[in-house]
C-alpha positions as CSV (number, residue, x, y, z in Angstrom):
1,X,0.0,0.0,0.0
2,X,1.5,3.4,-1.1
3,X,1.6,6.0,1.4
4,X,-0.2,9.2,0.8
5,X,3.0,11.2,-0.4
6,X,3.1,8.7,-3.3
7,X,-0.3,8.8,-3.8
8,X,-0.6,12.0,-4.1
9,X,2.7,12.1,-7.0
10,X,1.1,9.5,-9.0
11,X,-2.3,11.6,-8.8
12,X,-0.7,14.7,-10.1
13,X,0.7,13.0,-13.2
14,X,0.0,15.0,-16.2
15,X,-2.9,16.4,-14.4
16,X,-3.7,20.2,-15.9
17,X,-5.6,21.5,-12.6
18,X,-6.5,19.8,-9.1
19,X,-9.3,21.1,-7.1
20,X,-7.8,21.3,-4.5
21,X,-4.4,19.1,-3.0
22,X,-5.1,19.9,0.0
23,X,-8.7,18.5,-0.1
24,X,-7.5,15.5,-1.7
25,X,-5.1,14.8,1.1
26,X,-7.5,15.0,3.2
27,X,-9.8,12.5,1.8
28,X,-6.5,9.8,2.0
29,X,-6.1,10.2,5.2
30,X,-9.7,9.0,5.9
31,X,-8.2,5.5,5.2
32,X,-11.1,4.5,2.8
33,X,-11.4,3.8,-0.8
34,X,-12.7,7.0,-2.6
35,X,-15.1,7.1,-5.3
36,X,-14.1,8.6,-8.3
37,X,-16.1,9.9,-10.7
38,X,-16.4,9.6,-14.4
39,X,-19.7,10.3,-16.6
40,X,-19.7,10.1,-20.6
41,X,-22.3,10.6,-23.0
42,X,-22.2,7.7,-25.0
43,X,-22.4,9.4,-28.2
44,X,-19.4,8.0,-30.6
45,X,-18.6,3.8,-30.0
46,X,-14.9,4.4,-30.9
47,X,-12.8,5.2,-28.2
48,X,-8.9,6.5,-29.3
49,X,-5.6,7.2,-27.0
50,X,-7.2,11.0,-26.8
51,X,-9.8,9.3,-24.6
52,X,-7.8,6.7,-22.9
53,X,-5.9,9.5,-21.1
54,X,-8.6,9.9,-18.5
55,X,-9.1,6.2,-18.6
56,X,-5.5,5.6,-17.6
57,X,-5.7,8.2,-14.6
58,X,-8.8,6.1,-13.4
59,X,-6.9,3.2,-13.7
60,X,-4.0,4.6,-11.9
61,X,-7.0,5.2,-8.6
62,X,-7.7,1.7,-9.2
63,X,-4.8,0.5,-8.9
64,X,-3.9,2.2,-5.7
65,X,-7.4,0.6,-4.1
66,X,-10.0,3.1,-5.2
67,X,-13.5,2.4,-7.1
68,X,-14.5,3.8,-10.0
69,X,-18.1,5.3,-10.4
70,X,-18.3,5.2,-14.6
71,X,-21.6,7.0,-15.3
72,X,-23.3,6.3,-18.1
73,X,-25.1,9.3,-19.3
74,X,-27.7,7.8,-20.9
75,X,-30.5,9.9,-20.1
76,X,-28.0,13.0,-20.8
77,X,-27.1,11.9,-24.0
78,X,-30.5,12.6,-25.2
79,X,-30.6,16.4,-24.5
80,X,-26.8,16.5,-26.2
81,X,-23.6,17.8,-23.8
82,X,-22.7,21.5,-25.3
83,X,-18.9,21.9,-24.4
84,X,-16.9,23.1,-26.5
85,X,-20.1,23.7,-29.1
86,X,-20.5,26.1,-31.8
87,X,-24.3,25.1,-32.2
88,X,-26.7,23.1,-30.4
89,X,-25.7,19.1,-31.1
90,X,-28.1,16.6,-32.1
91,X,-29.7,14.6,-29.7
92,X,-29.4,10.8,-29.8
93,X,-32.4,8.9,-30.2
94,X,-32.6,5.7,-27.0
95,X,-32.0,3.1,-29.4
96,X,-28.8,5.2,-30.5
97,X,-27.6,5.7,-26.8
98,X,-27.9,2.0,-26.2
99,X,-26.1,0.9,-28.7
100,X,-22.9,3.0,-28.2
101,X,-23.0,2.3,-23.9
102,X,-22.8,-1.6,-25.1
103,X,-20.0,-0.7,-27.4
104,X,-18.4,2.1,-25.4
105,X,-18.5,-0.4,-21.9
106,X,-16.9,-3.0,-24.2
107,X,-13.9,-0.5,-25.0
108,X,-13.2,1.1,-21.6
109,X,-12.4,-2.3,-20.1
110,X,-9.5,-3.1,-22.3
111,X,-7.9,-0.6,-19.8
112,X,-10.5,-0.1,-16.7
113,X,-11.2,-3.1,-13.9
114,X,-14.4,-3.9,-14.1
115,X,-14.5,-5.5,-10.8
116,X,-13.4,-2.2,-9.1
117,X,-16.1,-0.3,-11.8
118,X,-19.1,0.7,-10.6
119,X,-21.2,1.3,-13.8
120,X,-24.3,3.4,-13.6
121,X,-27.0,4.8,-15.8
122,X,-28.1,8.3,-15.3
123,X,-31.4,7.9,-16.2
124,X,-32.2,5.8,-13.3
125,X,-32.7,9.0,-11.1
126,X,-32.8,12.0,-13.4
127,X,-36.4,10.2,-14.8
128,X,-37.3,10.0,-11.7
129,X,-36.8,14.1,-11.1
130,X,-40.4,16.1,-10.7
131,X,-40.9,19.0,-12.4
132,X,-40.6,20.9,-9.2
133,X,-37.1,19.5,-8.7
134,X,-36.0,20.4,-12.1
135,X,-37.0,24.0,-11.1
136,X,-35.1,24.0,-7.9
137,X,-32.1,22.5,-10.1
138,X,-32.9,25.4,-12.0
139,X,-32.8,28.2,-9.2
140,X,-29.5,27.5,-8.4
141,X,-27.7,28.9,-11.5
142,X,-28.3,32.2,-12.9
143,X,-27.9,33.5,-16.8
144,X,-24.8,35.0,-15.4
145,X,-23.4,32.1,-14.2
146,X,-23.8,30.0,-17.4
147,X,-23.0,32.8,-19.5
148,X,-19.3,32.2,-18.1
149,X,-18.8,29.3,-20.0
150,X,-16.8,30.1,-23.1
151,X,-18.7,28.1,-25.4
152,X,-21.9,29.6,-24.3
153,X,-20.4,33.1,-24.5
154,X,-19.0,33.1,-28.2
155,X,-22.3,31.6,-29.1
156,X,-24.4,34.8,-27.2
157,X,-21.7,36.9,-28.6
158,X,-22.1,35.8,-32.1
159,X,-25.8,35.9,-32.0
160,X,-25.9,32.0,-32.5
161,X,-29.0,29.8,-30.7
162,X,-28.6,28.5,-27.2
163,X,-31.3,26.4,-25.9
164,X,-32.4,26.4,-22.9
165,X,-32.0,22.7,-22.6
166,X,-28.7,23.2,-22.8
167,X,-28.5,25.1,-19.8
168,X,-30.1,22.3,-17.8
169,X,-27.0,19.9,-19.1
170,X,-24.2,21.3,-16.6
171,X,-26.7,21.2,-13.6
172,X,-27.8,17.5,-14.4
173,X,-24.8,16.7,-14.5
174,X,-23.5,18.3,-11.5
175,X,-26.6,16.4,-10.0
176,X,-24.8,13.1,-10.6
177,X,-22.4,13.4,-8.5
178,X,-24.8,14.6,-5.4
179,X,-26.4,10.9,-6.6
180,X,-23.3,9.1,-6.5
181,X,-21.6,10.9,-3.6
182,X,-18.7,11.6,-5.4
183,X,-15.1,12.1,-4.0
184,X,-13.4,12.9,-6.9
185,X,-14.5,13.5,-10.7
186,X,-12.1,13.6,-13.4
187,X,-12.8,14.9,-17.3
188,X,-10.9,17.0,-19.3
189,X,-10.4,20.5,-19.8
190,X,-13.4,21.3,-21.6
191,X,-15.4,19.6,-18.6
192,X,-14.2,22.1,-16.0
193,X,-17.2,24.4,-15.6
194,X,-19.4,21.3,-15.5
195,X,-17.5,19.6,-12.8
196,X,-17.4,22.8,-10.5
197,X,-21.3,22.6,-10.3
198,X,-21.4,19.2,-9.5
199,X,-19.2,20.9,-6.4
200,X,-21.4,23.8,-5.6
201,X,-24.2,21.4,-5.9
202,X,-23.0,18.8,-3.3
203,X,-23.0,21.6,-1.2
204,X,-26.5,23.1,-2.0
205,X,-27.7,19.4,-1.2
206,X,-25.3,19.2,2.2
207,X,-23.6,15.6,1.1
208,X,-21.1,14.6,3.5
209,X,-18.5,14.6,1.0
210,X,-17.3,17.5,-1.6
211,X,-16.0,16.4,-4.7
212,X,-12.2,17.4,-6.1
213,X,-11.9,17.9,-9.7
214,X,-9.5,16.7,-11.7
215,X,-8.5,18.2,-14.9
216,X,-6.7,16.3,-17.9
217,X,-4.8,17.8,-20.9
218,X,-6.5,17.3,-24.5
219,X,-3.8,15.1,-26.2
220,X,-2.3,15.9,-29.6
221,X,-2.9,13.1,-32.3
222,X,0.1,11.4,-34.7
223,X,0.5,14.8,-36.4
224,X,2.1,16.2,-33.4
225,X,-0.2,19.4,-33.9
226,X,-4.0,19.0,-33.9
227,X,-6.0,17.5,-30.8
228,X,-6.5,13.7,-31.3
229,X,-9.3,12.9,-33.6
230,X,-10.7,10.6,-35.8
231,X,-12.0,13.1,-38.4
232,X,-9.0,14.1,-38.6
233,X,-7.2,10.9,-39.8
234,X,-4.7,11.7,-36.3
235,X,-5.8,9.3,-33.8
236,X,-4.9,5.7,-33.0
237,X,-8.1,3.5,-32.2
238,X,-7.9,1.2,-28.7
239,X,-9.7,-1.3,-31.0
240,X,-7.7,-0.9,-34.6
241,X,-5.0,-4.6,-35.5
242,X,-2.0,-4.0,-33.4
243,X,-0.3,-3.9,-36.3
244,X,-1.5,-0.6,-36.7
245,X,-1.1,0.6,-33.0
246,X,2.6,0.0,-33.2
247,X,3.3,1.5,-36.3
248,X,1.3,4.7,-35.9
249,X,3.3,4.9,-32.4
250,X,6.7,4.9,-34.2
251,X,5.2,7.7,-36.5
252,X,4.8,10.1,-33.4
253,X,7.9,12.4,-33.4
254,X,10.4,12.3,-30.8
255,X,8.8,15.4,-28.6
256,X,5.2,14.3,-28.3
257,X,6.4,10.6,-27.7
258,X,7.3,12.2,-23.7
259,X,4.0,13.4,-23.3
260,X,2.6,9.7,-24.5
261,X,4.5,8.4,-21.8
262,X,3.6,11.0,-19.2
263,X,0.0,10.5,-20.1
264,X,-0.9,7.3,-21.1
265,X,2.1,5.3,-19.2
266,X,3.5,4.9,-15.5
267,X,6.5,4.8,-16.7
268,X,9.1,7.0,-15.0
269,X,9.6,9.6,-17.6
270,X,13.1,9.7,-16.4
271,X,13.7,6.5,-17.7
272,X,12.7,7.4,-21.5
273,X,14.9,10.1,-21.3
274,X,17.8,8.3,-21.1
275,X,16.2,5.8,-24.1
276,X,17.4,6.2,-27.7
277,X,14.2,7.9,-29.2
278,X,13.6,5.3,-31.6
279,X,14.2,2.3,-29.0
280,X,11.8,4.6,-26.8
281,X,8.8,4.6,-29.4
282,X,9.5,1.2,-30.2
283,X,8.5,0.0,-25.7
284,X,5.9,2.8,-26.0
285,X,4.5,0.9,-28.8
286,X,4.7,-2.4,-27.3
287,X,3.1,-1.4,-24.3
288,X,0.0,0.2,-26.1
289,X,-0.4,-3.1,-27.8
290,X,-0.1,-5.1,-24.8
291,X,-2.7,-2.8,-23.2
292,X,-5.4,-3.7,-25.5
293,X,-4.2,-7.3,-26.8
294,X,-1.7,-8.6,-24.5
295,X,2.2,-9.3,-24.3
296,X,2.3,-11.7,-27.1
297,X,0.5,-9.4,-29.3
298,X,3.4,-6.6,-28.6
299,X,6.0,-8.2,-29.1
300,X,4.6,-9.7,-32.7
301,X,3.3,-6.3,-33.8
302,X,7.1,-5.1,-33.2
303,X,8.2,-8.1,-35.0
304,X,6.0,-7.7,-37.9
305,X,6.8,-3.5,-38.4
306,X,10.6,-4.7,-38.6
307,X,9.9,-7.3,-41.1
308,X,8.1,-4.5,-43.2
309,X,10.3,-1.7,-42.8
310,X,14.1,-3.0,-42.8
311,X,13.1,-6.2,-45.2
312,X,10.5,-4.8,-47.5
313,X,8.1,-7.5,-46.4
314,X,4.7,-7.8,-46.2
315,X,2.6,-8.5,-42.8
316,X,2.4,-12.6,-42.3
317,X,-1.3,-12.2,-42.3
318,X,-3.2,-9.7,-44.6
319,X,-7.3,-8.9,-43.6
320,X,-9.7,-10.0,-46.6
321,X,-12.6,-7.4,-47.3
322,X,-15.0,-9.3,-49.7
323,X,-17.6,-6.5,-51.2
324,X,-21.1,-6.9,-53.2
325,X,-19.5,-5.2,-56.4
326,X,-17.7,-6.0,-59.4
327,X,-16.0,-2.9,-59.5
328,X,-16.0,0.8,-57.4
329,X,-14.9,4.4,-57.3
330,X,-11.2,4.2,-55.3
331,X,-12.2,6.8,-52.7
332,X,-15.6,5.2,-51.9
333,X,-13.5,1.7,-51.6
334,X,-11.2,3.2,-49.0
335,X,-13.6,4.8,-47.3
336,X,-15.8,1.5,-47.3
337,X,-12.6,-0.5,-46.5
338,X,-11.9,1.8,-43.3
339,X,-8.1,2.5,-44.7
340,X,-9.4,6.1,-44.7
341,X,-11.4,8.2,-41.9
342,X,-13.1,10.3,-44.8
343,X,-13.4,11.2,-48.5
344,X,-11.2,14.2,-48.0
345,X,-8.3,12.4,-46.4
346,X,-9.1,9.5,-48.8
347,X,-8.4,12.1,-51.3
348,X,-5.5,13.2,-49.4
349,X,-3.4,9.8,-49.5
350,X,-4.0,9.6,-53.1
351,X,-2.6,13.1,-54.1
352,X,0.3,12.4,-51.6
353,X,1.4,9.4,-52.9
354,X,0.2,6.7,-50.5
355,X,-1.9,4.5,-51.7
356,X,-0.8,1.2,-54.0
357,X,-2.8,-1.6,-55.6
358,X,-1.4,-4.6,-56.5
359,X,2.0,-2.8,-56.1
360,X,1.6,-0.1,-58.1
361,X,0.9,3.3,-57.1
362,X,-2.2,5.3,-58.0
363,X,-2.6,8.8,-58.1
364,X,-6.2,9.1,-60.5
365,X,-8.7,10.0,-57.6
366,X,-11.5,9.2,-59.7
367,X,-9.9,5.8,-60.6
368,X,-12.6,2.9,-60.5
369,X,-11.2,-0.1,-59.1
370,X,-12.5,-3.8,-61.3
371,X,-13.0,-6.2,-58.6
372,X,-13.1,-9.4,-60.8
373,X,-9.9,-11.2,-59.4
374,X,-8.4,-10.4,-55.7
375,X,-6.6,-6.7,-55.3
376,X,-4.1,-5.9,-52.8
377,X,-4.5,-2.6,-51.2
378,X,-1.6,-0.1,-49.7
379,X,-2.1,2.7,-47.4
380,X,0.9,4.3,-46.6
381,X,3.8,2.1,-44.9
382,X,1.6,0.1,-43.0
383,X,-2.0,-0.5,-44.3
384,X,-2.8,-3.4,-46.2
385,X,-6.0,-5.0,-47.4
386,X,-6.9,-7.8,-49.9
387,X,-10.0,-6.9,-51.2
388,X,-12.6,-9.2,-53.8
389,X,-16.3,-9.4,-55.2
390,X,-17.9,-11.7,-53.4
């Protein structure tokens, strides 16, 4: 059992803000396990290393004994989270939100303990709310107060619509954690505001306990620039081959591969420092395979990326997309074949270069691909695919 010094420095770890230390300590010293706090909308079923940073800080409290309160915001999800918004989002319909909680729960615990999870839905009390509680939820924020949210701001500045639904979504879910008598809640950045009402809420309702708030950084995708994102053809997927996870790791540059470690590692960063940068990528890799697939699976992805890059070789074992037509538009087919996030960065590949069939490169964007024999796809360095009618 670590002692609340080293609790406390394994805490802190990459941590943008913490509300407050000296709280925190405080709740250690009580001797028990703490519940920590984490709530998300289940509105996208892929999950990349930009989310897995606050998944490895939960880990990191289970790990040293504390239980995890993973709030499913089912009921939330419906009325649509507005951080970080330029315009109202879309709300999902229930069929929608189920779907993606199956899909999302499936994905967390590659890297969470279940058995020291809690999972809960949110709709099992805020359906339960009266109108009468929603207006004293109401009551206790003014205009003012939500006008201080940034989002919400350059959207009343710029004369775009804010419902007033959207209002409601910070103090529903600052009523979650007076449900789950939170100790701790952690989110990113963009969660901050949300995460102090949940505070000033706890109070309003006199729980024994007052929440600390944990902030973590947004992280930067492969291109070393942009935040993490699929959309943007930068992230790297918790459930993509390994193949891919390790290879996409040795494209991150020497700088950001620090930051990997300090946020999605316990590794001392000290230790990587003294590493050869390339030798460094190449453990960082291994151990973000071994996360997600196990040991054996790191140790073959490393295998296979040394086989393609020093001997020209191709991956032992290539995937086989069998599709319903004799021939199609190359952009649709990479699209369809998932070796591109989008049209535009499917037309982005081709101009650049990167993308091969049977060997030979293609740079005709509106080339239509005949599908009568078996085609072997390229993407890059790393992507391969054997495609064929069926």
């Amino acid at each position: 059992m670590k002692n609340i010094e080293e609790q406390v420095g394994i805490i802190k770890r990459g941590v943008v803000e913490l509300i407050s230390e000296d709280e925190l300590i405080a709740k250690l010293k009580e001797g028990r396990p703490l519940r920590v706090k984490w709530g998300a909308d289940p509105s996208a079923p892929d999950i990349h290393l930009g989310h897995s940073v606050i998944l490895n800080k939960l880990r990191q409290f289970q790990d040293l004994g504390h239980k995890i309160i993973f709030i499913i915001g089912d009921f939330t999800a419906r009325i649509g989270d507005p951080s970080g918004k330029s315009e109202t989002r879309k709300p999902l319909s229930p069929q929608e939100v189920d779907k993606y909680a199956q899909t999302y729960q499936e994905q967390v615990f590659k890297i969470l303990d279940s058995a020291a999870t809690e999972v809960v839905y949110n709709h099992q009390w805020l359906s339960k709310l009266k109108m009468e509680d929603i207006f004293g939820l109401a009551a206790k924020y003014t205009v003012a107060r939500m006008l201080e949210r940034d989002d919400f701001m350059n959207r009343f500045e710029k004369e775009r619509p804010i419902s007033i639904h959207e209002f409601l979504y910070p103090l529903i879910q600052g009523y979650d954690s007076v449900e789950v008598a939170a100790d701790v809640e952690i989110g990113g950045t963009d969660q901050k505001f949300n995460m102090l009402v949940g505070r000033e809420l706890q109070r309003d309702y006199k729980n024994k306990s007052i929440q600390v708030i944990i902030t973590m950084p947004l992280l930067e995708g492969t291109d070393g620039v942009n935040k993490m994102s699929k959309s943007l053809g930068n992230y790297i997927g918790v459930t993509e081959p390994p193949s891919e996870i390790f290879g996409k790791t040795m494209s991150i540059s020497d700088k950001l591969m620090l930051r990997y470690y300090e946020l999605l590692t316990d590794v001392p960063l000290d230790q990587i420092k003294e590493m050869h940068p390339k030798e460094a990528k190449k453990r960082l890799g291994r151990i973000l395979v071994a996360r997600f697939y196990g040991e054996e699976a790191g140790s073959k992805a490393e295998e296979e990326f040394e086989s393609i890059f020093k001997e020209g070789k191709r991956p032992q074992e290539i995937e086989l997309l069998a599709v319903d037509k004799k021939e199609v538009g190359l952009i649709d087919l990479l699209v369809e074949a998932k070796l591109a996030p989008s049209k535009a960065e499917a037309r982005r590949l081709i101009q650049q270069g990167g993308v091969s069939i049977d060997n030979q490169p293609v740079t005709d964007e509106k080339l239509v691909v005949p599908l009568i024999n078996e085609r072997l796809i390229k993407v890059g360095k790393r992507k391969f695919l054997r495609i064929v009618h069926q």
